[in-house]
C-alpha positions in Angstrom: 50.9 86.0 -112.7 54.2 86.6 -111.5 56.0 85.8 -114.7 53.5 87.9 -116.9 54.0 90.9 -114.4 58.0 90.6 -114.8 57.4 90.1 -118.9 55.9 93.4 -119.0 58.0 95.5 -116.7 60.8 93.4 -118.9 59.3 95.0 -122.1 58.7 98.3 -121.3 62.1 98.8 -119.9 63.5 97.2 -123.1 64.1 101.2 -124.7 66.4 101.9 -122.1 69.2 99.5 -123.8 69.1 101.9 -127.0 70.8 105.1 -125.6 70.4 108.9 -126.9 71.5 110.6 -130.8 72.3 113.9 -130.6 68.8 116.0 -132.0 68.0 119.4 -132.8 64.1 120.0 -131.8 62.5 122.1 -133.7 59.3 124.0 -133.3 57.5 127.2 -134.7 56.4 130.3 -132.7 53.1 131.8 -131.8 51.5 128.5 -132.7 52.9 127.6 -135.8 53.4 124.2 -136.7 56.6 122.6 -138.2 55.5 121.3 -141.9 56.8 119.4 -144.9 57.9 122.6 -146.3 59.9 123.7 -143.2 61.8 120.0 -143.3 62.4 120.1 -146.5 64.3 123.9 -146.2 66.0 122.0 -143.2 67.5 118.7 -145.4 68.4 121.3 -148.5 70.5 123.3 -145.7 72.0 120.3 -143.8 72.7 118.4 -147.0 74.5 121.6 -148.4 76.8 121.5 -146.0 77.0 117.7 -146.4 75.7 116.7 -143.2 73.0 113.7 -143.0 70.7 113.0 -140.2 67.4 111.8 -139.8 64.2 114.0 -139.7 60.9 112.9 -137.5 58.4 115.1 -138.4 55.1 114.3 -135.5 52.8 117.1 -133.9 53.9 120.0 -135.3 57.7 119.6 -134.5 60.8 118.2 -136.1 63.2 116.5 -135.1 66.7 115.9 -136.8 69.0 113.2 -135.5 72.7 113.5 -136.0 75.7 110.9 -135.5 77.5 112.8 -133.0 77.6 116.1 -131.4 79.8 118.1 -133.6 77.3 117.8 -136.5 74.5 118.6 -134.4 76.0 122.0 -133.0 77.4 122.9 -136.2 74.0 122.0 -137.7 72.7 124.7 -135.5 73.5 128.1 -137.0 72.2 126.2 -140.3 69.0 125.3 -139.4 68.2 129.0 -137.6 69.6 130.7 -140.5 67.6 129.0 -143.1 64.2 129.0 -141.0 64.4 132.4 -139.4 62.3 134.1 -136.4 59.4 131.9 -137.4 60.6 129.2 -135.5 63.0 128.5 -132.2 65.5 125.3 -132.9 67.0 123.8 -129.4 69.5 121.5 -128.6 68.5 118.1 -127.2 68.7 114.6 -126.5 66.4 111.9 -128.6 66.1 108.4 -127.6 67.7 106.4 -130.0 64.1 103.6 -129.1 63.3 102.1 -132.8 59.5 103.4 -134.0 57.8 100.3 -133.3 58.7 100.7 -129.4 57.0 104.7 -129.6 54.4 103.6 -131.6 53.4 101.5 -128.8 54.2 104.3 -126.1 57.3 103.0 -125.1 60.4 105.3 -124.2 63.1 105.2 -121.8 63.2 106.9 -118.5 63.3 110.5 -119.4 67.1 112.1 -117.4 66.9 115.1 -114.5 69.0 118.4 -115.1 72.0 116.7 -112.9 72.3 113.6 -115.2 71.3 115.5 -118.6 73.2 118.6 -118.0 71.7 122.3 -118.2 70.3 125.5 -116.1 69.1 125.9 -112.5 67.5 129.2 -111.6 65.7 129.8 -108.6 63.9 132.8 -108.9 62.3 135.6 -106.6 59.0 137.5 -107.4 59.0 141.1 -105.6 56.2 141.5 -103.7 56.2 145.0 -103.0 56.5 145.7 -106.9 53.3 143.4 -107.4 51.3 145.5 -104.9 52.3 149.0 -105.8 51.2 147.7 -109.2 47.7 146.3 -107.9 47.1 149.9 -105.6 48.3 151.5 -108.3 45.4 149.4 -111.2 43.0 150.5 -108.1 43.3 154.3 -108.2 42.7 154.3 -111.9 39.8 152.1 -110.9 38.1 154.1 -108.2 38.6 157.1 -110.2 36.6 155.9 -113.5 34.2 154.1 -111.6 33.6 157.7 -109.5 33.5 159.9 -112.3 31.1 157.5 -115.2 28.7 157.4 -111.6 29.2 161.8 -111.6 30.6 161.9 -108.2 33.6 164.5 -108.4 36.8 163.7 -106.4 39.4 165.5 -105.2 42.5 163.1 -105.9 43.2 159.6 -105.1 46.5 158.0 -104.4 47.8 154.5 -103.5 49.7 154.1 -99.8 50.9 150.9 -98.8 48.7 148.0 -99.5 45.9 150.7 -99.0 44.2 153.3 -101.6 42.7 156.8 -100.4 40.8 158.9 -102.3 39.7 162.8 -100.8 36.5 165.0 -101.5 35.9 168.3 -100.5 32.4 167.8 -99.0 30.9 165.1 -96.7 27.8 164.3 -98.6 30.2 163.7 -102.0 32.4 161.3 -99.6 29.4 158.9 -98.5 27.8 158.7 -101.7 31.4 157.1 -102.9 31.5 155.0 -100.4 28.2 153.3 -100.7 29.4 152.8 -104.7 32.5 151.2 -103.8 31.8 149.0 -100.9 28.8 147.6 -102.9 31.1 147.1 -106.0 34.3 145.9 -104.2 33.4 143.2 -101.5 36.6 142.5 -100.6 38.1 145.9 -99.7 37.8 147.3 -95.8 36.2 151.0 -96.3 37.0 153.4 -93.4 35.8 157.4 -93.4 38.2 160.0 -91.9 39.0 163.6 -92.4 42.2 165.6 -92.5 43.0 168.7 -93.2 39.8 170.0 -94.3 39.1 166.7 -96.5 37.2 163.8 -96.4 38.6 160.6 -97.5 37.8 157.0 -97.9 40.6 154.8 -97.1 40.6 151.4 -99.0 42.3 148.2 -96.8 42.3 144.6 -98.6 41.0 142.1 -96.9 43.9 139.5 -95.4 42.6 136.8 -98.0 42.4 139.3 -100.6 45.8 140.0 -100.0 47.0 136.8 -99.5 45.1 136.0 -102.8 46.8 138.8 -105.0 49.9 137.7 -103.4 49.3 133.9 -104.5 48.2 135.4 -108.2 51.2 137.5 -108.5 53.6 134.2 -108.3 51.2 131.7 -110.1 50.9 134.4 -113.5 54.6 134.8 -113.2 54.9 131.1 -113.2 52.9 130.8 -116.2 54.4 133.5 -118.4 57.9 132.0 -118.3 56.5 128.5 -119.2 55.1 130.4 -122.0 59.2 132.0 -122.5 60.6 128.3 -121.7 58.6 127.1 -125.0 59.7 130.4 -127.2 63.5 128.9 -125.7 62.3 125.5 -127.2 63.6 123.5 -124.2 62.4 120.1 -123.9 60.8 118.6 -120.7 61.5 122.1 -118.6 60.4 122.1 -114.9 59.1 125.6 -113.8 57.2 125.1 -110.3 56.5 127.0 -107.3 59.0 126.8 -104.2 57.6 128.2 -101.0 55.5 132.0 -100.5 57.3 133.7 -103.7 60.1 131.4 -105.2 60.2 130.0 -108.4 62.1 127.3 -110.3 63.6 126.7 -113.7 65.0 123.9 -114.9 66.4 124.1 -118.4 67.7 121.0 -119.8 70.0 121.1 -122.3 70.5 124.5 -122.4 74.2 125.5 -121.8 73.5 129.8 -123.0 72.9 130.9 -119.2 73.1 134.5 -120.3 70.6 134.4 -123.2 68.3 132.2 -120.7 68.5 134.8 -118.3 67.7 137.6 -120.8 65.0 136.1 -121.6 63.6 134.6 -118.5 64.1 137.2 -116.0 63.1 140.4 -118.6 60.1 142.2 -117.0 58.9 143.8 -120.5 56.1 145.7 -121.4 55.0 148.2 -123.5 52.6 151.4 -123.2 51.2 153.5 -126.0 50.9 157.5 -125.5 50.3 160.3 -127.0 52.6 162.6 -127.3 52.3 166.3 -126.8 54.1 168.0 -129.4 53.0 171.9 -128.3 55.5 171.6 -125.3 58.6 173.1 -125.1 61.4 170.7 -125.3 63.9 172.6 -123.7 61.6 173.8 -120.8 60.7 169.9 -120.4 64.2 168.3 -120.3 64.9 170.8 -117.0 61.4 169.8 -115.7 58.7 172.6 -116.6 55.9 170.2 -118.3 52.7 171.1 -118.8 49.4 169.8 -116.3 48.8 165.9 -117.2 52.0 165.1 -118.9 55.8 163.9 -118.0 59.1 163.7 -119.8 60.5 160.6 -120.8 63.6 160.0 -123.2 64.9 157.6 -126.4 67.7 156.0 -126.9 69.3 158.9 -127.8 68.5 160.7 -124.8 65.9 163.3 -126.4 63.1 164.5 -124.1 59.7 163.5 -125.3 56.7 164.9 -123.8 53.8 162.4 -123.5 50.5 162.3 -122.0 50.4 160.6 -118.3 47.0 159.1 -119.4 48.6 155.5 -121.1 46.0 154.6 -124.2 47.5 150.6 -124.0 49.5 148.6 -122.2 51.2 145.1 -122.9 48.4 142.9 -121.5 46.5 143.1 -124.5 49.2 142.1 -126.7 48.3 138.1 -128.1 50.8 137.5 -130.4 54.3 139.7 -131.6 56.4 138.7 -134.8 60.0 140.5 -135.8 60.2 141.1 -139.8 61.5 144.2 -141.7 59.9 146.8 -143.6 60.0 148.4 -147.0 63.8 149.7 -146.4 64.7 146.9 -144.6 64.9 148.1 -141.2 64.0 145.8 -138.2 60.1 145.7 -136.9 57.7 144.2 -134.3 54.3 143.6 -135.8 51.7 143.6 -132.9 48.2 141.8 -132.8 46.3 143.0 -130.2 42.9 141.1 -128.4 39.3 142.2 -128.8 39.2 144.6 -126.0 42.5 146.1 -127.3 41.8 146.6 -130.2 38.6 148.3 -129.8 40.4 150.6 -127.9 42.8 151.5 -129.8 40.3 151.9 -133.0 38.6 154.2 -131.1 41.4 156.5 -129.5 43.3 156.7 -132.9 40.0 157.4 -134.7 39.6 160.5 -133.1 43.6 161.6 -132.9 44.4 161.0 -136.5 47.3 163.0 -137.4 48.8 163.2 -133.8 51.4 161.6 -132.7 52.0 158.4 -130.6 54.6 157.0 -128.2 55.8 153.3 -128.0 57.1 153.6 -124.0 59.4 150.4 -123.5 59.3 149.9 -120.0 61.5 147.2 -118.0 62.4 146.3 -113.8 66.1 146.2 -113.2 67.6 145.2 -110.4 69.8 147.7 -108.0 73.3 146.9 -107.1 74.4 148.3 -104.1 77.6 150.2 -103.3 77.8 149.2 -99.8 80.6 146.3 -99.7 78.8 144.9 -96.6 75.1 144.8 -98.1 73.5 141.3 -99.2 74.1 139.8 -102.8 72.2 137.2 -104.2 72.3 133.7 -102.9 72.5 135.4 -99.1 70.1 134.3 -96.9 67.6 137.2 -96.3 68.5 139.1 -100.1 65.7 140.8 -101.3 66.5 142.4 -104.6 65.9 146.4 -105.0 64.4 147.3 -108.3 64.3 150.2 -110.4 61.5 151.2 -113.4 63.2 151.9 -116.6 60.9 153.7 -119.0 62.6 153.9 -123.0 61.0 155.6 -126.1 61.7 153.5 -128.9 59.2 154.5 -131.6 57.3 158.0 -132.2 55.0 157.2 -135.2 52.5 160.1 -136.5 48.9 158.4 -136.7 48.0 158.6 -140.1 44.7 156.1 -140.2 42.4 154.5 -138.0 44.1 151.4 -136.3 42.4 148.1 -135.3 43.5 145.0 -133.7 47.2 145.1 -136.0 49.8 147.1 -136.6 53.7 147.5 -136.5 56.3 149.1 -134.4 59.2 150.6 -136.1 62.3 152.7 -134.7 63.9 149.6 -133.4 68.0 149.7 -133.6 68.6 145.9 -134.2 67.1 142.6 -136.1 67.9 141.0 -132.4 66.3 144.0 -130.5 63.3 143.3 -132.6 63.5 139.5 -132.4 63.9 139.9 -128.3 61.1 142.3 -127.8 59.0 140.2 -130.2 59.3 137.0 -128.0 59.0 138.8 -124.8 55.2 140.5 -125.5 54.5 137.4 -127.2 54.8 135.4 -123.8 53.8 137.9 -121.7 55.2 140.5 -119.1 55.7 139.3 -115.5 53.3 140.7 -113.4 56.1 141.6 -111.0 59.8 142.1 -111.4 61.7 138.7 -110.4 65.0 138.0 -109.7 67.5 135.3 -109.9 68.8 134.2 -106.6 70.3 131.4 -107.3 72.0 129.8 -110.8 73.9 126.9 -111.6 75.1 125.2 -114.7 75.3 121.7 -115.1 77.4 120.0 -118.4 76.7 117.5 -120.2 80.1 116.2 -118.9 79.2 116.3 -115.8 75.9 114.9 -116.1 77.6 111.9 -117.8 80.1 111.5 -114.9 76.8 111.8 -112.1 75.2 109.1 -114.7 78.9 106.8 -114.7 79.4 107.2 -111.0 75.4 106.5 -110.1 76.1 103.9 -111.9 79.2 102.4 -110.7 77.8 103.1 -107.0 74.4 101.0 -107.5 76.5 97.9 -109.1 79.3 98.0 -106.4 75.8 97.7 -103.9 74.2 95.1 -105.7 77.4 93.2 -106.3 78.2 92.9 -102.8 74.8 92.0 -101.9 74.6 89.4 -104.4 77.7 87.7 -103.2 76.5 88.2 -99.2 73.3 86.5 -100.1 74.7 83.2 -101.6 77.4 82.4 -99.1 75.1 83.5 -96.2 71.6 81.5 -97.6 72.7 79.3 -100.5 70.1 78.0 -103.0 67.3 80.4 -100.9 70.2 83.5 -101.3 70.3 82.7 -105.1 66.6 83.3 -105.0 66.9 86.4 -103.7 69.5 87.4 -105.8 66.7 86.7 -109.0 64.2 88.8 -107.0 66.3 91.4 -106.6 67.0 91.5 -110.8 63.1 91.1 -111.4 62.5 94.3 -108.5 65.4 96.6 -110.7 63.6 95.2 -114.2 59.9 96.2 -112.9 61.5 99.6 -111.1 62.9 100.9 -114.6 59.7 99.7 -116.4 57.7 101.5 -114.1 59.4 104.7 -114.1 59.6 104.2 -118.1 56.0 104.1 -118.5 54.7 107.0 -115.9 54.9 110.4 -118.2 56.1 112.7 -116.1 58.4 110.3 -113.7 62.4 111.7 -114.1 65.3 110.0 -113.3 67.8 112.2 -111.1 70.7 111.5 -109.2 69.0 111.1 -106.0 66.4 109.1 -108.0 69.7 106.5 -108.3 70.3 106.6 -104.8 66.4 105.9 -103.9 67.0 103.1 -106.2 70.0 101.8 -104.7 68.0 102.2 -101.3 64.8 100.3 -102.3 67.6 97.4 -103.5 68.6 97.1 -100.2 65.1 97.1 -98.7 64.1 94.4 -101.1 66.9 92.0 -99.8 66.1 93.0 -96.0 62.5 91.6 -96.5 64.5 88.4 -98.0 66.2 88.2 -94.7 63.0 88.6 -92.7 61.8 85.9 -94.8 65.0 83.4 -94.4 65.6 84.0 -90.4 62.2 83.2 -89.4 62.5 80.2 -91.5 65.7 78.7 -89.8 63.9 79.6 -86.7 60.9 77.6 -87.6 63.2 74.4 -88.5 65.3 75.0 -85.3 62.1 74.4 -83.7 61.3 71.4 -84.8 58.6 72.0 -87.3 58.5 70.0 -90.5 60.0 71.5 -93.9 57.3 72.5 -95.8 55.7 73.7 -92.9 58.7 75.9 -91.7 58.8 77.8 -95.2 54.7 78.5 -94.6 55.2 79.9 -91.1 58.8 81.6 -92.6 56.4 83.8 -95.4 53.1 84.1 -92.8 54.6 85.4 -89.9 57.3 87.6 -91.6 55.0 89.2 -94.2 53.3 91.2 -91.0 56.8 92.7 -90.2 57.9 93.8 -93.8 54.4 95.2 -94.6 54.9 97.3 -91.6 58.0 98.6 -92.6 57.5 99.3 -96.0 53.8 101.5 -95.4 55.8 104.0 -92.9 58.6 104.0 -95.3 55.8 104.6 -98.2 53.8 107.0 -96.3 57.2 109.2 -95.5 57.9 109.0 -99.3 54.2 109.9 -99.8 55.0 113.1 -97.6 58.2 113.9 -99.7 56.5 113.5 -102.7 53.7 116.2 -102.1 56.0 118.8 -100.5 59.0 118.2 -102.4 60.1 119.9 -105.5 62.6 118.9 -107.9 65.3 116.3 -107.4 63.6 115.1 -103.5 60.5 115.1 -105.4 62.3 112.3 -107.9 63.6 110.7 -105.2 60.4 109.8 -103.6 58.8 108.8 -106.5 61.7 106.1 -107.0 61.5 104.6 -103.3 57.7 104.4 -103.2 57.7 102.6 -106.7 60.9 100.5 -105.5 59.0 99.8 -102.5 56.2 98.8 -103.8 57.9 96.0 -106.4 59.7 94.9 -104.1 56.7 93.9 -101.9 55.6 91.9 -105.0 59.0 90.6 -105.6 60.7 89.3 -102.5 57.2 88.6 -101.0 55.1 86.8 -104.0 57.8 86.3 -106.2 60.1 84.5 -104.4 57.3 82.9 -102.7 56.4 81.2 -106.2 60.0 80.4 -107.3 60.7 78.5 -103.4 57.1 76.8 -104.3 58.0 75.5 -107.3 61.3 74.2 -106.3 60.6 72.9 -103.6 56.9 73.0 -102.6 55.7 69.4 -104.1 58.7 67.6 -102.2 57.0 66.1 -98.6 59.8 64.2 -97.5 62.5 67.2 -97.3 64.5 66.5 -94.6 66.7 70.1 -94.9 66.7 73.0 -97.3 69.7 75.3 -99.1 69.2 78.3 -96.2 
């Protein structure tokens, strides 16, 4: 058993000998798969430029494996130029691991951001934006439910986490407010009057609250996995951290600024219509007619448009960048089922009017004040502000459906950017980066070399230690402590989502240690037994009977503690545990059974010892 254990962790820890090649990844957007055709663009581009690699074409992405990293980032440019928009290429890593080993599921132990090199953000969702942006859904709300249910209000307005909406009679007031506290179960209703009105004031209940709150930051968290893969990072790490924190890990990715642009953009769009019968002049210095606002392009022109928005964003499913008939930049837009039944039905009836593309985006407020809070303080919250941009004013000229384009756009970048960001979604709520670092591949190297350097300076000394202190019985440990490291990289090899980190190397280094203090455990109360007087073989017995209580003691607190990290931790503690309850547990199996069976067989058939090697 015991060698048929150690074979296997042997063997799957075998594709950890064959290092990395530098890769590009590729992928397609919007669900497009990478085919023949696309690889085949890819060689004729590569191979134009004289550079050879090798191309692994398997679920729907490619990957082309250089010789060194100068072909691979020249490769770059190539391979984006000669694919286009359609699909995202990314710099990475591949396992050099020959195709019989992945046939068979094996693959070496897949490297944190601090040994890989890449981005860090930790990220803040705004609260307060999230909730304005719930009351504010909730006065449209009560006001459509009201009037389809012909019960005539007198306005209705969001304050706080609360909305209130005024009648002029009593009668009107308490008919509402049986509709709406039968229809929304998890709203407080209270009556008051002020001012000659009578209002209902909506309160969310504390779990609906803490329930929006929670939605806010879990939507969020999926929408930038959803702008990770447009990025085309491989194995990304985008997890909750505490009430409202997020965090990104990018490996790989050295472009913090595009990251950034992309990651932290809170873009959306809304379609209006615009009024044309104002007067431009009277609306730039304010005077707009009942229902409407002013808002501006990018070259500062008023545009008067209708407060009523026909569609947002959210019912955008997929966005492409192309050009039109002259050549100019566009975003083509596909819209759901709900979508685009509504805008069929609004453009049906306003043909020949025109509509507004409103590009609307959060950015975040820097203060004047020299003494104020930046970001990375402890207590920064980030201020906000709404930016609202016209970028297209299109005449209607049929009825639309479910597709159609966006013109007006300035750039073939502008139009890629905006394509990728309503194609994974807007956040829910403004976010903002709090915290940023970059890690180099360098550097990652050097954490990897001097991990390294530090676990064999441990185990050397150790192995030394343990054959001039115990002899032939040290030696033994020595082997158990090569057959716990063999088992701990096979293990971690074969778990899918396990990643080494550099705190991962120092649980290692940690569980090595443990693994020779059971050893000890072992060897003392075996000396004590023979210093008793007790007979050889049954000296060893007692040595492994009495000792095994002790060390399984140990190692279940230190297991349950790692246990506890493991659950709450995130990131690089999270790794860590991982490693030291995986070391902990192999190394119950090797310096416990293991040793156990190699002591046996040495010495176990020999009754007329008269001393041992300890």
């Amino acid at each position: 058993m015991v060698v048929l254990i150690i074979a296997i962790g042997a063997f799957y820890a075998l594709p950890n000998l064959y290092g990395e090649d530098p890769a590009l990844q590729i992928s397609g957007t919007h669900g497009l798969d990478v085919d023949a055709k696309a690889q085949a663009k890819v060689q004729q581009a590569l191979e134009a430029k004289n550079i050879h690699a090798q191309y692994d074409l398997e679920n729907g992405q490619l990957l082309v494996r250089f010789k060194n990293t100068e072909e691979q980032l020249m490769s770059r440019e190539t391979v984006n130029e000669a694919l286009g928009d359609s699909y995202v290429t990314a710099l990475n890593l591949a396992p050099a691991t020959p195709a019989w080993m992945r046939s068979l599921g094996m693959h070496p132990l897949k490297l944190g951001l601090d040994l890989r090199g890449g981005v860090h953000f930790l990220m803040e969702v705004d609260m307060e934006a999230a909730m304005k942006k719930m009351t504010d859904q909730l006065v449209n709300d009560f006001r459509t439910e009201l009037r389809n249910n012909s019960i005539r209000l007198s306005g209705a307005k969001a304050e706080g986490d609360s909305v209130v909406v005024s009648f002029r009679d009593e009668d009107t007031r308490d008919k509402a407010m049986s509709l709406l506290s039968d229809r929304h179960k998890d709203f407080k209703f209270q009556a008051g009057e002020q001012d000659g009105r009578y209002l209902i004031r909506a309160t969310m209940t504390p779990q609906k609250l803490s329930e929006v709150r929670t939605n806010a930051v879990d939507q969020n968290i999926n929408i930038i996995r959803n702008r990770v893969n447009e990025l085309g990072v491989a194995e990304p790490l985008v997890q909750r951290q505490g009430a409202d924190r997020v965090v990104v890990e990018l490996p790989g990715i050295q472009d913090t600024a595009r990251a950034k642009e992309i990651l932290g953009a809170t873009a959306t769009l809304e379609f209006r219509l615009v009024d044309n019968t104002a007067d431009v002049a009277a609306a730039a210095e304010g005077h707009v007619p009942a229902g409407t606002e002013v808002l501006y392009d990018a070259r500062h022109y008023p545009v008067v448009v209708s407060k009523q928005v026909i569609l947002t964003g959210d019912h955008i499913v997929d966005a492409s960048s192309s050009s039109d008939e002259n050549g100019r930049p566009q975003v083509n837009i596909s819209l759901d089922s709900r979508g685009g039944n509504i805008m069929s039905a609004f453009t049906k009836d306003n043909v020949g009017k025109p509509m507004a593309t409103n590009f609307i985006e959060y950015k975040v407020v820097q203060s004047d004040d020299p003494n104020a809070l930046k970001p990375g303080d402890k207590g920064y919250k980030p201020k906000f502000r709404k930016v609202e941009q016209i970028i297209n004013v299109a005449t209607i000229q049929t009825r639309l459906g479910s597709s159609f384009r966006i013109t007006g756009i300035d750039s073939v970048k502008e139009a890629h950017n905006l394509a990728l960001l309503l194609r994974a979604g807007a956040l829910i709520a403004p976010i903002q980066i709090v915290e940023e670092r970059t890690i180099g591949p360098s550097l990652g190297q050097q954490n990897i070399d001097n991990g390294m350097k530090a676990m064999l300076y441990g185990v050397f000394f150790l192995v030394v230690f343990m054959i001039i202190y115990y002899k032939a019985f040290g030696f033994i440990a020595d082997l158990a402590l090569l057959f716990n490291l063999v088992l701990l990289v096979g293990i971690m090899s074969l778990i899918p989502g396990a990643t080494m980190t550099l705190p991962g190397i120092a649980g290692m280094v940690l569980t090595l240690g443990m693994a020779v203090d059971a050893n000890v455990l072992i060897y003392e109360r075996i000396r004590e037994e023979i210093r008793a007087g007790r007979p050889i073989q049954a000296a060893i017995n007692e040595g492994y009977a009495r000792a095994f209580v002790t060390i399984a003691d140990s190692n279940i607190t230190t297991f349950i503690t790692g246990l506890i990290l493991f659950m709450v931790g995130t990131g690089s503690v999270k790794g860590f545990a991982l490693v030291l309850m995986i070391g902990l547990a192999s190394s119950m199996f090797t310096a416990v059974t293991a040793c156990r069976a190699i002591v046996n067989w040495i010495w176990g058939g020999r009754a007329n010892l008269k001393s041992l090697s300890i």
